[in-house]
C-alpha positions in Angstrom: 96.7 5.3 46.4 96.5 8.7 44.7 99.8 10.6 43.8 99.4 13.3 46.6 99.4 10.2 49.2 102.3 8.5 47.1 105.0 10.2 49.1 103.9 9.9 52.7 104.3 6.3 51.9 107.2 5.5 49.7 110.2 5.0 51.6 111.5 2.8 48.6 110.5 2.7 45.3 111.2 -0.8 45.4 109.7 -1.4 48.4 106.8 0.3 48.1 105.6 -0.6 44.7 106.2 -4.4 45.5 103.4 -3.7 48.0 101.5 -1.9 45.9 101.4 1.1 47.7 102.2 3.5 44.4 99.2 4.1 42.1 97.7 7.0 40.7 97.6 10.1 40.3 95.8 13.8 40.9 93.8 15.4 38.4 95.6 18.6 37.2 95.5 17.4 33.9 92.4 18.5 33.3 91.5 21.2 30.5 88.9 23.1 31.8 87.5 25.9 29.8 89.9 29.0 30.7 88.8 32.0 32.9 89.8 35.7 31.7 93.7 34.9 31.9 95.2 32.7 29.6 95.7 29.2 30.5 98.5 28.4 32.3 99.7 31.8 31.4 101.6 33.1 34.9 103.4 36.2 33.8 101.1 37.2 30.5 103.5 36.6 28.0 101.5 34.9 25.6 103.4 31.5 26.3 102.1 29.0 28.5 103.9 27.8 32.0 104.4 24.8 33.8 104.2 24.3 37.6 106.2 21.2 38.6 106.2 20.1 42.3 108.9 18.2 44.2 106.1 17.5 47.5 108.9 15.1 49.4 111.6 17.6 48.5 113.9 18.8 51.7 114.2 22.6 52.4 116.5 23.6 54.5 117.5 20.2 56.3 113.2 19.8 56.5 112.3 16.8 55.0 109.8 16.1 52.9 108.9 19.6 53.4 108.0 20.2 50.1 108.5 22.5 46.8 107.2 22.8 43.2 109.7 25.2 40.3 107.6 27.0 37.5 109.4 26.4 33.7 108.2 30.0 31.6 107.2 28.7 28.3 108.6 30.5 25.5 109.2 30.1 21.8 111.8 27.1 22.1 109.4 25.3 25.1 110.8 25.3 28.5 114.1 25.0 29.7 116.1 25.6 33.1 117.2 28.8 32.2 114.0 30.5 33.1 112.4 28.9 36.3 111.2 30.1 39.8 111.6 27.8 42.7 109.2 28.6 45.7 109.0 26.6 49.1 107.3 27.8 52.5 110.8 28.9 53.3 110.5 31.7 50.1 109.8 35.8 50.8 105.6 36.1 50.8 104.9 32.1 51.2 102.5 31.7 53.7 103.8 29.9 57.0 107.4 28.2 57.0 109.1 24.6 55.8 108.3 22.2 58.6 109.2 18.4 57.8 106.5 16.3 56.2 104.0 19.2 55.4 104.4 18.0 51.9 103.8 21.4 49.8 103.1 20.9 45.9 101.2 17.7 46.8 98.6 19.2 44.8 98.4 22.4 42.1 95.7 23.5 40.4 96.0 26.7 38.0 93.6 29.7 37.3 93.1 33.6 36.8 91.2 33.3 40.5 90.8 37.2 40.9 90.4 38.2 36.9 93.4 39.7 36.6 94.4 38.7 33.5 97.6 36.3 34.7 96.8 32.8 35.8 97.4 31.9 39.2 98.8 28.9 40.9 96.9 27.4 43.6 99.3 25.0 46.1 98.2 22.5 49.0 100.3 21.3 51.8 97.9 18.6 52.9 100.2 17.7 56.1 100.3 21.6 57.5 99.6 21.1 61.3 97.5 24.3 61.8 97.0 25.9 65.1 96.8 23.0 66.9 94.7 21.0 64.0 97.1 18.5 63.1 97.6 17.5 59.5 95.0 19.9 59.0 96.4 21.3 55.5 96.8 24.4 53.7 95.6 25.8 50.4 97.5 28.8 49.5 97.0 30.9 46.6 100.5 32.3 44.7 99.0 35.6 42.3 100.2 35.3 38.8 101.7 39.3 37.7 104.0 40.4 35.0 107.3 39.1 36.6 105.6 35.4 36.9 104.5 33.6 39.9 106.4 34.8 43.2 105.2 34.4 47.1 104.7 38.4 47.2 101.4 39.1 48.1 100.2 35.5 48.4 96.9 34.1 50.0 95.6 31.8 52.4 92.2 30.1 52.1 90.5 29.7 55.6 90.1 26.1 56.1 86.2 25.8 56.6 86.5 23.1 59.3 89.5 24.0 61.2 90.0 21.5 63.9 89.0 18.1 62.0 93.0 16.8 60.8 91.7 16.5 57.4 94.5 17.5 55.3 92.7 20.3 53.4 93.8 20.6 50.2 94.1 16.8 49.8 93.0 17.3 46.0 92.7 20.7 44.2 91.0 21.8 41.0 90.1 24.7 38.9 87.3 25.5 36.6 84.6 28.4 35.9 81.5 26.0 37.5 79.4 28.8 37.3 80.1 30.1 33.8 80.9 34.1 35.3 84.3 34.2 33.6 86.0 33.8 36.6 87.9 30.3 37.7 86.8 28.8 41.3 88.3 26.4 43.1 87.5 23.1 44.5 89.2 21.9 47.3 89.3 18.0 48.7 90.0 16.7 51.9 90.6 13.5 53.7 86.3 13.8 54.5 83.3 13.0 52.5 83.6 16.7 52.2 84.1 18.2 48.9 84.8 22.5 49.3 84.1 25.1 46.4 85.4 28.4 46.7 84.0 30.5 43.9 86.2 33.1 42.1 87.1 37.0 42.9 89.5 35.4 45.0 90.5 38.7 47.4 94.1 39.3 47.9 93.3 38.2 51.3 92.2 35.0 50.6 88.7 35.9 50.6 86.2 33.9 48.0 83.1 35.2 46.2 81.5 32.8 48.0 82.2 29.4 49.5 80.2 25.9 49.4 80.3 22.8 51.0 79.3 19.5 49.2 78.5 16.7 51.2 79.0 12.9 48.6 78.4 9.3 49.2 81.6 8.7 50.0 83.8 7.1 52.3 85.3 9.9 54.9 87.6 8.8 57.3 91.7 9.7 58.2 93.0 8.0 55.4 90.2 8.1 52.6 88.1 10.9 51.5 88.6 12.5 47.9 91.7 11.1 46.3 91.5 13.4 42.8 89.6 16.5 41.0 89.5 16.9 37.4 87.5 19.9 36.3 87.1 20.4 32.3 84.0 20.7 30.1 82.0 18.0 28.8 78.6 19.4 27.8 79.7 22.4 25.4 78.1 24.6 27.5 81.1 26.9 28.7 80.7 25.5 31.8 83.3 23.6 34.0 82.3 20.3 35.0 84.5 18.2 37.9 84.8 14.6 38.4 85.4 13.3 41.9 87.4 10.5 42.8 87.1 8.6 46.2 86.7 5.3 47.6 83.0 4.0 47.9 80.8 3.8 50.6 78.6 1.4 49.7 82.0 -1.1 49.0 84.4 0.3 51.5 88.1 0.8 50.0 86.6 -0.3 46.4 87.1 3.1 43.6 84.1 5.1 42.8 83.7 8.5 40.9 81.2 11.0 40.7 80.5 13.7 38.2 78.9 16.7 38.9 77.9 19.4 36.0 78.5 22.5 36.3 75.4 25.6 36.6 74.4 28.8 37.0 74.5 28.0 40.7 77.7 26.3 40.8 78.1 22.2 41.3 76.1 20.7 43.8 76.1 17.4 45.4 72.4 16.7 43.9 73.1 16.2 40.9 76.4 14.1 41.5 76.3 11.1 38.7 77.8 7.6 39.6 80.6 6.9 36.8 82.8 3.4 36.9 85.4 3.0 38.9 89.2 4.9 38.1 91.6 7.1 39.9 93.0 9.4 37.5 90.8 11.2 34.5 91.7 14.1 32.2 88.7 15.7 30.2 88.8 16.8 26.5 87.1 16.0 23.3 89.3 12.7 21.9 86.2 12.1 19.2 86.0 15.9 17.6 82.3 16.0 18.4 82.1 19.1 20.3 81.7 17.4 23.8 84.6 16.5 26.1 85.0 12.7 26.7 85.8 11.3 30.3 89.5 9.7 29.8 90.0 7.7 33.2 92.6 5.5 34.1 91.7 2.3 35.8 95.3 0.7 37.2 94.3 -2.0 38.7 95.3 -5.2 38.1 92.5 -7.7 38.7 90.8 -7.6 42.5 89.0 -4.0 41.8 85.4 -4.1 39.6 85.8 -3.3 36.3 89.4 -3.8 36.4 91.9 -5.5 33.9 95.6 -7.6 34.4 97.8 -4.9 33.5 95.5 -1.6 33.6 93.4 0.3 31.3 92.0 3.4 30.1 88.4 3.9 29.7 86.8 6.7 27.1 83.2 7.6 28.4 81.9 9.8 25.4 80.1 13.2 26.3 77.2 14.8 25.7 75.1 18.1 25.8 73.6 16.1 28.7 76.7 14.9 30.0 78.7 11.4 30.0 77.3 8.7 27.8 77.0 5.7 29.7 75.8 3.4 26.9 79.3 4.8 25.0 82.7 4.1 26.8 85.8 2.9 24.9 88.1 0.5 26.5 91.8 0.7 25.8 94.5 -1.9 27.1 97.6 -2.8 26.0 96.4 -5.3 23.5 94.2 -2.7 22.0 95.0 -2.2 18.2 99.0 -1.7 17.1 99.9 -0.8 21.3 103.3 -1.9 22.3 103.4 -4.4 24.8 101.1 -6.6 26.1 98.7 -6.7 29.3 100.9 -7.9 32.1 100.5 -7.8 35.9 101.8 -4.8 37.6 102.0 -2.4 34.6 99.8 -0.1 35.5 98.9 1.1 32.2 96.4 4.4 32.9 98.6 5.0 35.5 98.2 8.4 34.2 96.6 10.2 31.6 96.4 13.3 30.1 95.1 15.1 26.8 95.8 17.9 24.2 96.1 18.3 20.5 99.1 17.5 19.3 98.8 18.1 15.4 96.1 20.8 15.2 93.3 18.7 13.8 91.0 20.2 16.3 90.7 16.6 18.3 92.5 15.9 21.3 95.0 13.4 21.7 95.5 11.2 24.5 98.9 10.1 26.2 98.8 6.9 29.0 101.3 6.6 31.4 102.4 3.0 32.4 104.8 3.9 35.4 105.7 0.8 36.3 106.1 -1.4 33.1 109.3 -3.3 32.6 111.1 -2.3 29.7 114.3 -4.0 28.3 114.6 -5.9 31.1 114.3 -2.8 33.9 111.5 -3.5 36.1 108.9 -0.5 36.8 111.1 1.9 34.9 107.6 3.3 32.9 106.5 3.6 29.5 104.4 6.3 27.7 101.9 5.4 24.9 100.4 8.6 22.6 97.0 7.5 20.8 95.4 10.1 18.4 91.8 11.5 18.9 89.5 10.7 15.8 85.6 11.6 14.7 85.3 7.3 15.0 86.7 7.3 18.7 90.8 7.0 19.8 93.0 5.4 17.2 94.7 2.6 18.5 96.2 1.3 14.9 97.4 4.3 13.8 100.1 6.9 14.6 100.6 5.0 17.6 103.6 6.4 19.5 105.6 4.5 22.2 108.2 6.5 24.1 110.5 4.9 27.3 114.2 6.1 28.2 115.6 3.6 25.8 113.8 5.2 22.8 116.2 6.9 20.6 116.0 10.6 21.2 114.5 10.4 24.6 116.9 11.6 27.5 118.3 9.3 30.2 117.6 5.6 29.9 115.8 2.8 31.7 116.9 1.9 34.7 114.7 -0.1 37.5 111.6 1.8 39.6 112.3 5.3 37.4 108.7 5.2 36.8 108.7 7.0 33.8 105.2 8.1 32.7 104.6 8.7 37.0 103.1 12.0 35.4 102.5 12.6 31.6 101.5 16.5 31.1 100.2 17.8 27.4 100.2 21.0 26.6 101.7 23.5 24.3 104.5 25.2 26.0 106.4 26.9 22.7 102.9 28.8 21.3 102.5 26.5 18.0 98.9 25.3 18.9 100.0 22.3 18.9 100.2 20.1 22.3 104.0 19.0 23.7 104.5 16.2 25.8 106.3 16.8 29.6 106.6 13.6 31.0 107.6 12.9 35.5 110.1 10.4 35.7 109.3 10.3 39.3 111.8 7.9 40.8 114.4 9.0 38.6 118.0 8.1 40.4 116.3 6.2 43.6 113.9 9.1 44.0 115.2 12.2 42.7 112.9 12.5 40.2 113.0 14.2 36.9 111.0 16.1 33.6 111.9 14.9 30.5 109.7 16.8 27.2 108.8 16.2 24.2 107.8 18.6 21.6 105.8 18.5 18.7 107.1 19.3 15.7 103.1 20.0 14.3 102.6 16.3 13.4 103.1 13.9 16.1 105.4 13.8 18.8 109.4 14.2 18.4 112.5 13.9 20.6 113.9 16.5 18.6 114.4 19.4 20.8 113.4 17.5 24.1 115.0 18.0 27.5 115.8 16.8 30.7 115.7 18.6 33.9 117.2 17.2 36.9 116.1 19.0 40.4 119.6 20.1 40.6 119.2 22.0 37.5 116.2 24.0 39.1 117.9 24.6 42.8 116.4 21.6 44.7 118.1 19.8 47.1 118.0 16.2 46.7 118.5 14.8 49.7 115.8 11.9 50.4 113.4 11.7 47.8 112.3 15.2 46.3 109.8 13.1 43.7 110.3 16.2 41.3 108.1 15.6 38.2 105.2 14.2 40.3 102.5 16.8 40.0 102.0 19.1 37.2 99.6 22.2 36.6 99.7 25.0 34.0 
């Protein structure tokens, strides 16, 4: 289950993970190659900004309506002090909070109209439109000066308007055409797959829009799960990986990847890659080409699976992946804490950036549901280091849970810390910081918890906490806040 369907079924965290009902995660992890504005950069400051959503949060006695609160980086990181909250209920925001339209279910972020300030794109999967149930919304909130606000913001015309299939299911951004402009790809609940190319109109008008027909399985409660866009061939264009469930093998994993061109992606070229619900894109081995990082949670009853989880590594190429190199990281890889054990769900989530300015990227692996210190599913993170012979898994190893000296909070059953793990470098050292969901903080709250880096590795000197109080969100139910990250 893919973290923009985790809340329309967790009632419980207990409940629900017993059944196996939580799982991964959406793709906004990516780093694809930026577009004219800065990346991440929402109000031009120089710093980079991070979107977090709360997509079960209440507004206004609606629940699960749905919300997300931008953090402005800044010279000490991201705090509370400097936030925006936005809902359906805020001044500009497209259509109104209506229970269980779950907004912030996915972001994606981009400078869609070459303006110079990224923009935040925001999906509310579960929007009944005009009749078309569930039909979804994509809505695009224009980055300015002041930072993100609902002033001015867009609507993208749902391209089949009557078929219930939550539009905006899974969202990515990425210049797949290489004009220096970032487009958009949209998923739904199909076999459908939507690119809107950039000069994104005030209106909500693209350049130009595509639909891409894949080989997988379309129906209410399938269709594409996640969309990572980032570049693996050095090419400056941005490539997207797919994940769905397979037709061939109904309900088992499948991705695709499909290169980026002059023309833009296209379902002819789509390449079969192993099974994997979450993947982030950057270059772990210092070789110029970005590597496919995917996380593959399952325990054992899934092809290609392992008891406990993995991550695999599929090196790139000025071609594209590498099938005949792919790395395979588990818990009994190297010097990694822990051990492989049912339920962990190491690769839970992944995400990569460079956190001691080597020029490789490092990789961080969520494991949201490991027992620690005797508190079941209360999540783990483990940090690996990119090298020129492939990821490290002896060396520098980092290991980071609640009970970690430094780290805020502490365990406490179904916390599922590492539900989201975000790197990126949010105080402008060039060097990649660590923002980790504890999703099912406090029985569903949620909360962001971040580590900085002080230019070597990864410290919990200077990290923080932020509760959804702290950024004006209500927590009655189960906000989720942490789940879904983009910037």
């Amino acid at each position: 289950m893919p973290k923009h369907l985790r809340t329309t079924l967790a009632t419980a965290a207990a409940t629900a993970l017993a059944a196996g009902l939580l799982t991964a995660a959406t793709g906004t992890a990516s780093a694809a190659p930026a577009a004219n504005g800065r990346q991440g950069d929402f109000n031009g400051d120089g710093y980079r900004d991070l979107a977090v959503a709360a997509p079960a949060a209440t507004v206004d006695g609606k629940q699960r309506a749905g919300a997300l609160t931008v953090l402005y980086g800044s010279a000490h990181g991201i705090d509370a002090s400097r936030h925006v909250t936005l809902s359906q209920n805020s001044p500009g925001v497209p259509g109104a909070a209506e229970a269980g339209d779950l907004f912030g279910a996915s972001l994606a972020a981009g400078d869609f109209n070459s303006d110079g300030f990224a923009d935040l794109a925001v999906s509310a999967p579960y929007e009944d439109v005009a009749g078309d149930a569930d039909g979804g919304t994509v809505q695009i909130l224009w980055g300015a000066a002041g930072g993100l606000s609902g002033s001015g913001s867009a609507t993208l015309a749902d391209p089949a308007p009557s078929r219930h299939d939550r539009f905006g299911a899974a969202l990515a951004a990425g210049d797949f055409d290489r004009d220096g402009t970032a487009d958009l790809a949209v998923g739904t609940s199909s076999s459908t797959l939507h690119v809107f190319k950039g000069g994104i109109s005030r209106s909500g008008a693209p350049g130009a829009h595509t639909a891409i027909a894949l080989p997988i399985l379309g129906e209410a409660t399938n269709g594409i799960l996640n969309l990572t866009a980032g570049e693996v061939t050095d090419q400056g264009y941005s490539d997207l990986v797919v994940s769905a469930y397979d037709n061939r093998s109904p309900y088992f994993n499948v991705n695709y990847y499909l290169p980026g061109t002059p023309a833009g992606l296209s379902g002819a070229r789509a390449q079969r890659l192993p099974a994997g619900i979450i993947t982030a894109i950057g270059d772990v081995t210092g070789d110029g080409f970005g590597d496919l990082v995917t996380g593959v949670l399952f325990d054992d009853k899934v092809p290609g699976s392992t008891k406990g989880g993995k991550v695999n590594v599929i090196h790139g190429s000025a071609s594209g992946p590498r099938m005949d190199q792919i790395e395979t990281i588990t818990q009994e890889s190297g010097a990694i804490p822990g051990s492989s054990e049912t339920g962990d769900k190491f690769g839970y989530e992944v995400s990569v950036g460079d956190i001691n300015g080597d020029g490789v990227q490092d990789l961080a692996i969520g494991a949201a549901t490991e027992t620690v210190d005797g508190a079941s599913r209360t999540g783990a993170v483990t940090v690996l280091r990119g090298s020129r012979a492939g990821v490290d898994t002896v060396h520098n190893v980092q290991y980071f849970h609640q009970n970690s000296p430094g780290v805020p909070g502490a365990n406490e059953k179904d916390d599922l810390f590492g539900g989201e793990v975000f790197l990126s470098d949010l105080n402008g050292d060039k060097k990649a910081d660590l923002t980790v969901g504890a999703t099912y903080e406090n029985g569903g709250d949620g909360a962001v918890i971040t580590l900085p880096s002080d230019g070597t590795r990864l410290t919990t000197t200077g990290s923080r906490f932020l509760a959804p109080s702290a950024v004006g969100l209500s927590t009655a139910g189960a906000p989720q806040f942490g789940s879904i990250m983009a910037g």
